[in-house]
matplotlib code that plots the C-alpha trace (Angstrom):
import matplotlib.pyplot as plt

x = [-47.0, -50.5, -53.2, -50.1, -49.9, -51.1, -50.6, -53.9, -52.3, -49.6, -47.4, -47.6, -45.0, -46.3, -44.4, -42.6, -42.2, -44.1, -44.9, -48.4, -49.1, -50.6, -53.6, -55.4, -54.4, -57.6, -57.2, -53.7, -54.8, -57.1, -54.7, -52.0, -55.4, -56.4, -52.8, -52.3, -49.6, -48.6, -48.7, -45.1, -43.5, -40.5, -39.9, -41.9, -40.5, -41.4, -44.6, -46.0, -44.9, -43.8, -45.3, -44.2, -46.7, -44.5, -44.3, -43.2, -41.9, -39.8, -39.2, -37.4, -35.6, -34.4, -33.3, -31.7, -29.4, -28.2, -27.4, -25.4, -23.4, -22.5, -21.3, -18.9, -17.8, -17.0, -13.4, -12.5, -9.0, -8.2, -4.6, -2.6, 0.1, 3.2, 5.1, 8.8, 11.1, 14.8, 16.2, 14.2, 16.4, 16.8, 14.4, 12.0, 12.4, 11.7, 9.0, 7.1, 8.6, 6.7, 3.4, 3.7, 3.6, 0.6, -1.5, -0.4, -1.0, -4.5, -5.4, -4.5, -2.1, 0.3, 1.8, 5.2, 5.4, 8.8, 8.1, 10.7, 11.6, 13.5, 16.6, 16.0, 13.8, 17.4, 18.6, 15.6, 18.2, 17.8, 14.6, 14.8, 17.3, 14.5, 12.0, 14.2, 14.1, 10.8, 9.6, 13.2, 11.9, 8.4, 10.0, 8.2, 4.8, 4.1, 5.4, 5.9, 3.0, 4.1, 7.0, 9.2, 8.0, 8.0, 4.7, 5.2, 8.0, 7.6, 8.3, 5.9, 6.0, 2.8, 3.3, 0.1, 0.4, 1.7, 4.0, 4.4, 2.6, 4.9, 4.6, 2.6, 5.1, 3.6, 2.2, 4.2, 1.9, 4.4, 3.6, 1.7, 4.9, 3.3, 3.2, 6.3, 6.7, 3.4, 3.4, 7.1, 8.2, 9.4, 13.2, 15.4, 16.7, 20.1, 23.5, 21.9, 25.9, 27.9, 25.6, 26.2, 28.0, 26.1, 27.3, 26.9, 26.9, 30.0, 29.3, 31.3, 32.4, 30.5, 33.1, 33.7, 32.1]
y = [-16.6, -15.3, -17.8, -20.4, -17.8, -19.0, -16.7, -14.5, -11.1, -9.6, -6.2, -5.6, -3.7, -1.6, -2.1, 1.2, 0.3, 1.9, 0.7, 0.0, -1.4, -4.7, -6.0, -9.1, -11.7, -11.2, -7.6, -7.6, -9.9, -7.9, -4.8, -7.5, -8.1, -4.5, -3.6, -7.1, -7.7, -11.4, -10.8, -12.6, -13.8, -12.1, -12.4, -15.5, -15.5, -12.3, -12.2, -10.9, -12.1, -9.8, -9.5, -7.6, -6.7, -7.5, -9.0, -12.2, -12.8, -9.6, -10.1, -13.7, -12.5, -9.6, -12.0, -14.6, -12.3, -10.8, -14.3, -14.9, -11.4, -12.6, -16.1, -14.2, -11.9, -14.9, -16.1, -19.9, -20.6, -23.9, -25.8, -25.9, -28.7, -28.4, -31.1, -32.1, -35.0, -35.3, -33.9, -31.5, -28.7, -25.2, -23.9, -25.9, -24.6, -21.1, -22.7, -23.5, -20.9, -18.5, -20.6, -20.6, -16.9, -16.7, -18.8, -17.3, -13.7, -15.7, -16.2, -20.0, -22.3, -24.1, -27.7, -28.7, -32.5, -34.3, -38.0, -40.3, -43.5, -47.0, -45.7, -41.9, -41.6, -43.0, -39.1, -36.7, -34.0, -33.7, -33.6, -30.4, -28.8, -28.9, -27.8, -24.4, -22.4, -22.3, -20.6, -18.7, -16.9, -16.0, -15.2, -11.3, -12.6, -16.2, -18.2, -22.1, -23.3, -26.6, -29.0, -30.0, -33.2, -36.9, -38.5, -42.2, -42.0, -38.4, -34.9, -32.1, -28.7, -26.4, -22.4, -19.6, -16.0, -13.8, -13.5, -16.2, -15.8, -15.3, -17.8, -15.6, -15.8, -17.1, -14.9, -14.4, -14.3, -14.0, -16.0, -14.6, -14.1, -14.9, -12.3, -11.4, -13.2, -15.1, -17.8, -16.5, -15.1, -11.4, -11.4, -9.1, -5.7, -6.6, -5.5, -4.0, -2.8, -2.8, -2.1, 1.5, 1.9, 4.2, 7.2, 8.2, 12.0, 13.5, 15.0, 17.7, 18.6, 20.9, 23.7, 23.8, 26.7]
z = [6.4, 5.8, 7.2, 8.5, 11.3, 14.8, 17.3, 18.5, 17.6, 16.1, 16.3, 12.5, 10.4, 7.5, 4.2, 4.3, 8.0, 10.0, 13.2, 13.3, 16.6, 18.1, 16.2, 15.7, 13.4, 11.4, 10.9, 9.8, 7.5, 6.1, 5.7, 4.0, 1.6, 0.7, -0.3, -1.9, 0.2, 2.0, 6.0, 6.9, 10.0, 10.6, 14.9, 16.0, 19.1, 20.0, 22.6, 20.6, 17.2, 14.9, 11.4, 8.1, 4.9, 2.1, -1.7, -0.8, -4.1, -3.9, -0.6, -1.0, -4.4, -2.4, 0.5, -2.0, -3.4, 0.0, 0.3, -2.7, -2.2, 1.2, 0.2, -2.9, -0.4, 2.3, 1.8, 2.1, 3.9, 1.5, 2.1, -1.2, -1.7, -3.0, -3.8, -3.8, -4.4, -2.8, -6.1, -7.2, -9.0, -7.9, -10.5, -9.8, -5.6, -7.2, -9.1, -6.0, -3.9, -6.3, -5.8, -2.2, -2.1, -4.6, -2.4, 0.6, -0.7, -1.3, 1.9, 1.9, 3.9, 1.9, 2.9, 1.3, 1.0, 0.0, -0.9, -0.3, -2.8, -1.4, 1.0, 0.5, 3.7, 5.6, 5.2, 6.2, 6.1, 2.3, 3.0, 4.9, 2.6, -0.1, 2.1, 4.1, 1.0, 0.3, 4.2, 3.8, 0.5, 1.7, 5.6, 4.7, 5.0, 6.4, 9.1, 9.3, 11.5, 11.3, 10.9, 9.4, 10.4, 9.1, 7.9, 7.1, 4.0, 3.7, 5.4, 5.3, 6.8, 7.0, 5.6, 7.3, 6.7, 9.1, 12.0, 14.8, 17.7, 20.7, 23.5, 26.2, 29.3, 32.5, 35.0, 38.1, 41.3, 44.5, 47.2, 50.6, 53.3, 56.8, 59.7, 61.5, 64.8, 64.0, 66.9, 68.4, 71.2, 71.3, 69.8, 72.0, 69.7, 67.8, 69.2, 72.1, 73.2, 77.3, 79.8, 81.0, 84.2, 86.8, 87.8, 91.6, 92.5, 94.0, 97.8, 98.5, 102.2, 104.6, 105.9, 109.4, 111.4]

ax = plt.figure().add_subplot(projection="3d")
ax.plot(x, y, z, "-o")
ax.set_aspect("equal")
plt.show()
């Protein structure tokens, strides 16, 4: 910005934006000056660079809050928990079933964990009986990405919004058949049939004179 510039000349910018041409850095510095302006940087890669009269102090409020508009328009994907034991109750499965769909609706993944305790993790199938319900009730709008599954003494499955993707079925690509009779010797025609008999002409006797 301003005398931090290096380059020789510049292809200046007005403040209402106007193109006003290549100039050298000491005249566009001047300009910046008589309108009490800051000369600022704004493509230094450019050959050559180019160069804006602004308010810097407008111009990086201005540019702040762009920023900050952006970053509370910019949605986060987080992944929510939900947790279960072996015997949880069926209120409490509607409970969470209801959560699942808030976060989902959200934006957010959700992970259902069932923990096991001492001999519980000997029947995983309980496990998945708590967990079906939950991806069952919220079938509409989310998908399981993941699981069920066991992690160490406990089984999670992973919940993502949408539809499942469909497996993409493989190209087929038929393989190149070679010439016929490529390196073979002429095949006779099929079922040529008998061989015609020939036929000689019938002479007929010369009357006697």
């Amino acid at each position: 910005m301003n005398r931090a510039i290096r380059a020789s000349e510049v292809r200046l910018i007005d403040d209402d934006g106007a193109q006003l041409g290549v100039l050298p850095i000491q005249e566009a510095l001047e300009l910046a000056r008589s309108k009490d302006l800051d000369l600022v940087e704004v493509a230094a890669n450019a050959v050559p660079p180019v160069c804006k009269l602004v308010d810097f102090g407008r111009f990086k409020y201005e540019q702040t809050k762009r920023e900050r508009e952006a970053k509370k328009h910019q949605h986060l994907t987080e992944m929510k928990e939900l947790r279960l034991r072996p015997k949880t109750d069926d209120h409490d499965l509607d409970v969470r079933a209801k959560a699942a769909r808030k976060f989902l609706e959200e934006g957010h993944k959700v992970r259902i964990l069932v923990r096991f305790r001492g001999r519980e993790a000997q029947h995983p199938d309980i496990a998945r009986g708590q967990i079906d319900p939950i991806p069952r009730s919220v079938a509409d709008m989310a998908f399981v990405e993941q699981g069920p599954a066991m992690e160490g003494r406990a089984m999670f499955a992973v919940l993502a919004r949408g539809s499942k993707p469909q497996p993409r079925a493989p190209e087929f690509t038929p393989r190149p058949q070679p010439p016929m009779n490529q390196g073979q010797p002429p095949q006779p025609p099929a079922n040529p049939g008998p061989p015609r008999e020939r036929v000689e002409p019938r002479r007929v006797p010369e009357p006697n004179v």
